[in-house]
C-alpha positions in Angstrom: 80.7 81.9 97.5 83.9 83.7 96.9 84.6 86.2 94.0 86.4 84.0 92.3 83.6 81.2 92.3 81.3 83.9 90.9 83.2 84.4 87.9 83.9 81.2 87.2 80.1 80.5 88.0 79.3 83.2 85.2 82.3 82.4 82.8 80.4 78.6 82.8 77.2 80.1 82.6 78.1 82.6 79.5 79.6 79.3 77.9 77.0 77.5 78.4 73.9 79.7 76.9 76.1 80.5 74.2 76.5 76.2 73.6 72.6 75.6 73.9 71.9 76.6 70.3 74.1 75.1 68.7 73.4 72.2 70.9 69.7 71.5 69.7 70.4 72.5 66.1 72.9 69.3 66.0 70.1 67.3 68.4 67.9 68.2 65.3 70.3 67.3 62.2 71.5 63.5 63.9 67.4 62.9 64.4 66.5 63.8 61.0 69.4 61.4 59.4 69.6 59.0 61.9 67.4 58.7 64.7 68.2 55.7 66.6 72.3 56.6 66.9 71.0 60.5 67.6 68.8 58.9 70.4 71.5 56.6 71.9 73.6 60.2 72.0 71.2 61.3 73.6 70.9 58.7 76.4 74.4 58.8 77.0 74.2 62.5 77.4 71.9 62.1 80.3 73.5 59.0 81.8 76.9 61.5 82.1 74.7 64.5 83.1 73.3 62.4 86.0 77.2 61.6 86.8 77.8 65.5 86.9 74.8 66.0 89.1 75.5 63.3 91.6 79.4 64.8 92.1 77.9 68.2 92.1 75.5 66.9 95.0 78.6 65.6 96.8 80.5 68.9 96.4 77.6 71.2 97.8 76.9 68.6 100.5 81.0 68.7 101.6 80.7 72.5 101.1 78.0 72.8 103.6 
């Protein structure tokens, strides 16, 4: 990986630790006043996180 992939890796990685917080203390207020739209967020979450995965997949297999 170049230098400039690392940083970026660790700019993305800084970003995101500093996003998981606030991420499941917003998971945790829509459950408590509505569940069923909190849960569909959720769902849709994953369904884009599995779209991430699969290009990222694609990527590393291209990259070799």
């Amino acid at each position: 990986m170049s230098l400039r992939d690392q940083e970026i890796m660790a700019q993305i990685k800084t970003i995101r630790v500093k996003n998981n917080s606030p991420w499941m203390e917003l998971m945790l207020i829509a459950l408590e006043h509505d569940r069923s739209r909190a849960l569909e967020c959720a769902r849709q979450i994953l369904a884009n996180d599995a779209q991430i995965n699969r290009l990222l997949n694609i990527l590393c297999e291209e990259g070799g």
